[in-house]
Backbone as CSV, one residue per row, in Angstrom:
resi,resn,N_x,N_y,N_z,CA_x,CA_y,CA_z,C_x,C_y,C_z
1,UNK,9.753,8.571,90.672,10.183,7.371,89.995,10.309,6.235,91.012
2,UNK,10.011,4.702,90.460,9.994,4.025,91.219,11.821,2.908,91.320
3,UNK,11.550,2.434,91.909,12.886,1.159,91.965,12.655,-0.089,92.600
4,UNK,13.108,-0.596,92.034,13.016,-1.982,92.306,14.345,-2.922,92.751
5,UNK,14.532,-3.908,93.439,15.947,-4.426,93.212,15.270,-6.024,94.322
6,UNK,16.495,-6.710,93.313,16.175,-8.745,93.847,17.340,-8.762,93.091
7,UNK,18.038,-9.955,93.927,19.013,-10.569,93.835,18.962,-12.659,93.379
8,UNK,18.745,-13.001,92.361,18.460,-13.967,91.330,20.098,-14.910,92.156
9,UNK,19.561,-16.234,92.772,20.508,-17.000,92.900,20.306,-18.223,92.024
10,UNK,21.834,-18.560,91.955,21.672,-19.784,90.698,22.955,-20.861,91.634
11,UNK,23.140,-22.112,91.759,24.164,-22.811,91.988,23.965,-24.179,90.895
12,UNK,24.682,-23.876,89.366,24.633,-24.884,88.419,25.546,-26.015,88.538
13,UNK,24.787,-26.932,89.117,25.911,-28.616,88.805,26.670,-28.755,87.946
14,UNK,27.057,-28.124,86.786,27.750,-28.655,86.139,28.680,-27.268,85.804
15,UNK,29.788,-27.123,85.037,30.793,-26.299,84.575,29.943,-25.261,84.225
16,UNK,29.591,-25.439,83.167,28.925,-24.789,81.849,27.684,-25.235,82.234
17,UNK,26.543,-23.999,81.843,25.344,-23.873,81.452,24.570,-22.460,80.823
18,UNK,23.954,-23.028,79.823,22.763,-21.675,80.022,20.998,-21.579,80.394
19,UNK,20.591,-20.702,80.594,19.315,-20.824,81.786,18.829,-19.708,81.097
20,UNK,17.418,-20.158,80.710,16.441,-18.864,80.323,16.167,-18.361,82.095
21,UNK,16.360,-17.231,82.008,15.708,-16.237,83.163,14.585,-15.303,82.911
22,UNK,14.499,-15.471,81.429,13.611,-14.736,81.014,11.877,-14.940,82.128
23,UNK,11.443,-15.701,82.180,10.498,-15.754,83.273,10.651,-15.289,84.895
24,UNK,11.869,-15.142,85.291,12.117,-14.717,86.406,12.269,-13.550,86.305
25,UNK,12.515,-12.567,85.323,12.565,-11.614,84.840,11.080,-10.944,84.822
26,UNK,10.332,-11.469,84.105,8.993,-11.183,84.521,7.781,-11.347,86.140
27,UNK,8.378,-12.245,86.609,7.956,-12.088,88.036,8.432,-11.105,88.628
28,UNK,9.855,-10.614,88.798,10.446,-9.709,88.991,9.528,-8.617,88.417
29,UNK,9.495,-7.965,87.605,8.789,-6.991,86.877,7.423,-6.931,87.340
30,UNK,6.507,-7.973,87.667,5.262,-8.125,88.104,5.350,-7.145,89.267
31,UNK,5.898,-8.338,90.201,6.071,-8.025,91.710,6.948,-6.152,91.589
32,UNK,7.704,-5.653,90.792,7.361,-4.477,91.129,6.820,-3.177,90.799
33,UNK,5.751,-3.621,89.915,4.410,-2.838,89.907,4.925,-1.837,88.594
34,UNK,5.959,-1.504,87.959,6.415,-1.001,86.930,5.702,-0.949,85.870
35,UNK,5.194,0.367,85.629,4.833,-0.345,84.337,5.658,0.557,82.775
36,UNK,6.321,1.263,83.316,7.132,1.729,81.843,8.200,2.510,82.977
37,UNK,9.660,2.074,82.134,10.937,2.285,82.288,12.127,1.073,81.709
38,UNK,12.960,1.069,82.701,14.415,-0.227,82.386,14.377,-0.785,83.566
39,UNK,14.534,-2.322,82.760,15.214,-3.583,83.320,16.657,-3.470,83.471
40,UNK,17.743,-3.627,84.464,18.862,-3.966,84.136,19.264,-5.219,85.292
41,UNK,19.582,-5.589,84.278,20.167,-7.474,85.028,21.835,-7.745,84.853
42,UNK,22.446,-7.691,85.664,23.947,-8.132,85.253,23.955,-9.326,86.316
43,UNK,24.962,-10.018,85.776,25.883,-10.887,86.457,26.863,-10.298,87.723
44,UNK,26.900,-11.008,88.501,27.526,-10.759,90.043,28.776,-10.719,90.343
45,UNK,29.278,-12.141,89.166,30.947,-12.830,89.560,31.000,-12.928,87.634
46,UNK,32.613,-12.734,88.173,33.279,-12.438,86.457,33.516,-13.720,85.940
47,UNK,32.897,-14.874,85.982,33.399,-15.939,85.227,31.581,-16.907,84.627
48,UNK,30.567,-15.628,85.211,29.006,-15.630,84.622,28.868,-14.842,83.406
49,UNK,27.973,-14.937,83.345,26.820,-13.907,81.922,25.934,-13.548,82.170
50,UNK,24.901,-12.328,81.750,23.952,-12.616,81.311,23.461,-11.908,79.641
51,UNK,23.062,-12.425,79.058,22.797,-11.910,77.566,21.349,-12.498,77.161
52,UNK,21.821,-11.440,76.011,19.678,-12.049,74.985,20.395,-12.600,73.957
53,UNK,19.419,-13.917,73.394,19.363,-14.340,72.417,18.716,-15.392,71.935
54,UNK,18.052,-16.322,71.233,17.257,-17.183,70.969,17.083,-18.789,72.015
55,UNK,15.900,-18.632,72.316,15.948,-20.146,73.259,16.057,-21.237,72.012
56,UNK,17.129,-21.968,71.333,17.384,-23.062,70.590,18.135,-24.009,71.085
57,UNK,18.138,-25.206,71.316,18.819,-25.948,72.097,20.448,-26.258,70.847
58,UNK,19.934,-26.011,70.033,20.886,-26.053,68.306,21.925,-24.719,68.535
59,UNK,21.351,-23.737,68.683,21.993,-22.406,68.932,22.479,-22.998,70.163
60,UNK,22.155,-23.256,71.288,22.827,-23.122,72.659,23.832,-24.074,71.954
61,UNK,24.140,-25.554,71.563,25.112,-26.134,71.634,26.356,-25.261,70.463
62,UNK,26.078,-24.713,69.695,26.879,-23.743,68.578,27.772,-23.200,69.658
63,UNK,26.949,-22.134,70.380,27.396,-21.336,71.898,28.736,-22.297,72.011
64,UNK,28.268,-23.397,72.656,29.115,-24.018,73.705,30.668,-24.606,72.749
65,UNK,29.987,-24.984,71.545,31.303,-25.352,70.329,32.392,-24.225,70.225
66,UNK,31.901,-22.788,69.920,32.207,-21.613,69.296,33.154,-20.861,70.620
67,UNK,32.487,-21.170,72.134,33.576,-20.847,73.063,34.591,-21.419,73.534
68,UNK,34.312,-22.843,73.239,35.392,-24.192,73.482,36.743,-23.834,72.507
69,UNK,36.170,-23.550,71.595,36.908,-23.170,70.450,38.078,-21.537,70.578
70,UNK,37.434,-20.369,70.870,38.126,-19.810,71.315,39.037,-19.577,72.458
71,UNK,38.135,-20.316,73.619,39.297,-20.271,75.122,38.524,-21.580,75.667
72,UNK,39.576,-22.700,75.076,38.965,-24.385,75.646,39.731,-24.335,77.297
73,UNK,38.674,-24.860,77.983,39.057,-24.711,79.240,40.077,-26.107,79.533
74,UNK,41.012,-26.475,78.563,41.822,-27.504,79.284,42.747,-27.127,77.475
75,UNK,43.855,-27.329,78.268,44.823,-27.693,79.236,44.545,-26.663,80.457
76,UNK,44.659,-26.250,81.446,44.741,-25.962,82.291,45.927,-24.641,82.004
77,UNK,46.807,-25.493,82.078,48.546,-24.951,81.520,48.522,-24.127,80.918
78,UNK,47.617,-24.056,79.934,47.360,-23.006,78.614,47.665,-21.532,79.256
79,UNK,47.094,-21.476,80.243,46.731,-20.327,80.979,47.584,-20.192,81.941
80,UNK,47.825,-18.653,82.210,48.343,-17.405,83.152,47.595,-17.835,84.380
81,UNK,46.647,-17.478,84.143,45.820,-17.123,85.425,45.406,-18.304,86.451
82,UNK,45.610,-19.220,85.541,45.272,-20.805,86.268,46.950,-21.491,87.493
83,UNK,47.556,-20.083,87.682,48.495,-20.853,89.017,47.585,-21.195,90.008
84,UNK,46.351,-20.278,90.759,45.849,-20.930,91.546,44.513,-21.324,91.581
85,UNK,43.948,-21.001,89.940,42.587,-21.880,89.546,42.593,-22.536,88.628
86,UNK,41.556,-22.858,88.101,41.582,-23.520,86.872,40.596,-22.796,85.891
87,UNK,40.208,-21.770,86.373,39.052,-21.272,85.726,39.639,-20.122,84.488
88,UNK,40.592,-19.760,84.125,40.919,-18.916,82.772,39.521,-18.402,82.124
89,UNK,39.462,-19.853,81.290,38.548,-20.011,80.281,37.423,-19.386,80.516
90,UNK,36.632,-19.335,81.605,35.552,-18.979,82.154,35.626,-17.499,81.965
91,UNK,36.659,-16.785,82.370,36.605,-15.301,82.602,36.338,-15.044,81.338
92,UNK,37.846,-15.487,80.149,37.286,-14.988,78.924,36.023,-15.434,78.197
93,UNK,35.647,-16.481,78.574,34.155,-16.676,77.844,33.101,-15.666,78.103
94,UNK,33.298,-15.064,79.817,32.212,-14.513,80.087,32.810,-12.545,79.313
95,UNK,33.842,-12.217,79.245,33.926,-11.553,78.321,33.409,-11.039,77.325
96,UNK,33.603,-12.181,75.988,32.820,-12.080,75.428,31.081,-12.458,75.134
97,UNK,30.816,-13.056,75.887,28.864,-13.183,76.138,28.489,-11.894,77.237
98,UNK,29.625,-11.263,77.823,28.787,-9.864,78.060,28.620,-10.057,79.711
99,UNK,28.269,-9.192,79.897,28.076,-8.644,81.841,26.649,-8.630,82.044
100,UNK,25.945,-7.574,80.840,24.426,-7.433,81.519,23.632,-7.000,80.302
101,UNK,22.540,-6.665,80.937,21.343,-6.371,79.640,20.355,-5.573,79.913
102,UNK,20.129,-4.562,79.394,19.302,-3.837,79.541,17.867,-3.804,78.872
103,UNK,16.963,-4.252,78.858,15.610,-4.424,78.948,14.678,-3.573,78.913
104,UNK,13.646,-2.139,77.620,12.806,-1.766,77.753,11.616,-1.982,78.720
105,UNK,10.923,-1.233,79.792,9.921,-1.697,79.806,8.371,-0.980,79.365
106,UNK,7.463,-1.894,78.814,6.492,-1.299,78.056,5.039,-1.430,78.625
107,UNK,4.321,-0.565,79.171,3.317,-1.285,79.522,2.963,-2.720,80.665
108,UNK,3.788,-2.532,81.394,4.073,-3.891,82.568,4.789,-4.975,81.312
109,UNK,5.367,-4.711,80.588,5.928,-6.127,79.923,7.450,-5.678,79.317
110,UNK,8.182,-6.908,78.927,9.179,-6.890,78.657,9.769,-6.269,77.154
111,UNK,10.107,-5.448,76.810,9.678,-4.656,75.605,11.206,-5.775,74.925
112,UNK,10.773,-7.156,74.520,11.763,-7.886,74.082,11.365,-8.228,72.484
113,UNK,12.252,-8.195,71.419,11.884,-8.681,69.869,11.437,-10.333,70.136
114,UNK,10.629,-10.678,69.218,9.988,-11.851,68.982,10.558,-13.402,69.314
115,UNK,11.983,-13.076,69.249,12.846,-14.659,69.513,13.223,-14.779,70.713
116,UNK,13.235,-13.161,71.238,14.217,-13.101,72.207,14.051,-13.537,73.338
117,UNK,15.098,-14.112,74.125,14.911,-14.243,75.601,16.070,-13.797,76.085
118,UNK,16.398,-13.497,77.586,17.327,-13.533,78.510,17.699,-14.456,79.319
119,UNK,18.973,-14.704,79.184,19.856,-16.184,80.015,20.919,-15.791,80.622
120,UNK,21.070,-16.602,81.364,22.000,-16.461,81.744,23.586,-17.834,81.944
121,UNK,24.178,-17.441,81.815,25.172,-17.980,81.280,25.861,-18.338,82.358
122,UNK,26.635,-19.687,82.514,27.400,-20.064,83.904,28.728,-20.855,82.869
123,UNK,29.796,-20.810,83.179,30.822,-21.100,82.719,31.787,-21.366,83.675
124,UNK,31.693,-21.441,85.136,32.422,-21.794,85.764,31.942,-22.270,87.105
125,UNK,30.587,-23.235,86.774,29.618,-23.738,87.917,30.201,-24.009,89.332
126,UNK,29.379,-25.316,89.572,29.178,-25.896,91.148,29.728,-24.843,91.881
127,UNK,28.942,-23.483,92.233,29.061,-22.862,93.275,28.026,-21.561,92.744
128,UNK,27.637,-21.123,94.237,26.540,-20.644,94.491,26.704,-19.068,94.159
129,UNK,26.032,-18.479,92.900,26.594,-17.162,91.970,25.242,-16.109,91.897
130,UNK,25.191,-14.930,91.622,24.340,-14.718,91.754,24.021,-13.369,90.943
131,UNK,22.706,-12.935,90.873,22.243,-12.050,89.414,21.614,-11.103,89.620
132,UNK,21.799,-9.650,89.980,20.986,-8.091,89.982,20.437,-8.038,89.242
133,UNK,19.410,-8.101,89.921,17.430,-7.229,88.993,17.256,-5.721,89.186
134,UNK,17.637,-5.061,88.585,17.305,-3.068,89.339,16.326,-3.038,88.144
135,UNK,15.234,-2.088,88.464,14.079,-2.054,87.820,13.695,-0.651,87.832
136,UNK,13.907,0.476,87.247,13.420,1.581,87.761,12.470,2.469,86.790
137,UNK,11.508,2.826,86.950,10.215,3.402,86.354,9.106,3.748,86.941
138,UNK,8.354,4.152,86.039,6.638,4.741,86.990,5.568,3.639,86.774
């Protein structure tokens, strides 16, 4: 059996973002010669993501309404955990959007349903975070 492993850096300007990786995902996969087994991609630091779900810029802003909504990152105060950050919100967002994703692979390709892509999720930006590619198959 084979293995693979790359380490995906991201440093997002702003708080919040999401990022198709789905193409880096496939270079990844190229470059290591795989052609049937699993993708697994997680997030590095607990206040990231990574998950599948539709590239919609309509859906992404829902995302961003629907987590504001459950853990709004201000007041600050709101939060326990914010004596010596400010980041709360971030942890639980990344909570619920998930740690990692596991990925069929089929034939050198991404054994993904028709809408789907993989992103990755930043919720507690301007600083330099980063994303495990393990790839293992024949």
């Amino acid at each position: 059996m084979k293995h693979y492993r790359q380490e995906l850096w991201f440093e997002v300007e702003k708080r919040r973002d999401l990022i198709n990786i789905t193409p880096r995902l496939e270079e990844c996969l190229a470059e290591s010669g795989i052609k049937e087994g699993l993708l697994l991609c997680n997030a590095m630091h607990i206040t990231a993501s990574v998950f599948i779900n539709d590239d919609e810029p309509g859906l992404h802003h829902d995302f961003e309404v629907w987590l504001e909504g459950l853990a709004p990152e201000k007041p600050y105060s709101r939060y326990r955990h914010n004596g010596y950050e400010d980041n709360a919100d971030a942890h639980l967002k990344r909570t619920i959007m998930g740690r990692e994703v596991v990925v069929a692979v089929t034939d050198g390709k991404l054994d993904l349903g028709p809408w789907e892509q993989v992103f990755y999720g930043e919720f507690d930006g301007k600083r330099r975070k980063r994303v495990l590619v393990k790839i293992i198959g024949e």
